[in-house]
Every structure is written in C-alpha cells, then in structure tokens.
N, C-alpha and C positions, 0 to 999 in steps of 0.2 A: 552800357558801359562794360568793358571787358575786365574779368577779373586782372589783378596783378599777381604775379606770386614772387618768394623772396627767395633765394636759394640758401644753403645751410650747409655749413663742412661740418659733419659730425663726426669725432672717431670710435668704431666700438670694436670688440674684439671680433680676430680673425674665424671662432668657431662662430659667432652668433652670423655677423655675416655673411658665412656658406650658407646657411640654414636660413635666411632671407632669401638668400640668390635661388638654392632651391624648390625655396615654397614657389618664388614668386616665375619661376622659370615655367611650372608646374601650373600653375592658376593661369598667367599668361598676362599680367600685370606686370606693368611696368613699375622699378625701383619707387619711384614717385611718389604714384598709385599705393604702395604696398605700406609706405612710411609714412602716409597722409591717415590710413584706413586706421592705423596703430597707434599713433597719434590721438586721433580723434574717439578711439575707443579707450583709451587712457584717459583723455581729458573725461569723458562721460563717468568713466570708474570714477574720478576724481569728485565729482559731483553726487554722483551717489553714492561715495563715502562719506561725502562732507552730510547730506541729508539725513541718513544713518545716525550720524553723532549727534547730529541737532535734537535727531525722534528720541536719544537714548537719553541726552541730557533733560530733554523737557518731562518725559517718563519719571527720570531721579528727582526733578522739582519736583512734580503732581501724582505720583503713583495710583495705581488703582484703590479705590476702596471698597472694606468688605463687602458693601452691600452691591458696587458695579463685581468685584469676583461671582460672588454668589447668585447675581441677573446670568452671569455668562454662563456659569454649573448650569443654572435651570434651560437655557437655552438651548444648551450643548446635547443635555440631556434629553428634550423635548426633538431635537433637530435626530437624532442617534435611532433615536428609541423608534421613528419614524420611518425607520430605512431600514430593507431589508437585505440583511446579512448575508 
C-alpha cells in the first residue's frame, strides 16, 4: 500500500526560511525532505523530554537512599582505584 502524504501551508519568517533554502540547497534535499527530517527530530526531542520529566519526577517520589549513596561511593571508588591514571 503506498504511503499517503498531506500537504501543509506553514508561514515562518523570511530569515529562517533563506537558511532552510540554503542548508537544504547545500545537502541536495528537497524542501520536503528537509521539513519532514525537522519535524521528526522535534517530535523525538519531544519524547525524550517527556521521558526526562517522568525519570525526574519518579527520582523526587523515591530518592536514593543513604545506604544505595554509599553502595555507589564504594563502587565508584573500587571501579577508580582500579584504573590506571
């Protein structure tokens, strides 16, 4: 089955869009190509910001405690002390 795609009038400023037209004249990608790539690299930021918050919010529910701090010092310390400087 072949993909479908939807078309999109966006309007964004005249400097940004030289500097699209540029990059993308330069790479040798098409407009499309260039807004799909951007797109989809935003949408991924977007998810691993939302992942971040979650890690940071469950962190402030359950923090470490002194006895996991002090497992990690000796570890840290046993993994260091091990390597040569």
């Amino acid at each position: 089955m072949a993909k479908t795609s939807t078309k999109v009038a966006v309007s964004i400023p005249g400097d940004l869009y030289q500097a699209v037209e540029q990059a993308r004249k330069k790479s040798g990608k098409s407009r499309s190509a260039v807004l799909q790539t951007a797109i989809r690299h935003w949408l991924k930021q977007q998810e691993l910001a939302s992942l971040i918050r979650d890690y940071e919010a469950g962190y402030r529910r359950k923090p470490e405690s002194r006895r996991e701090v002090k497992a990690a010092e000796a570890a840290a310390v046993r993994l260091f002390s091990a390597t040569d400087w």
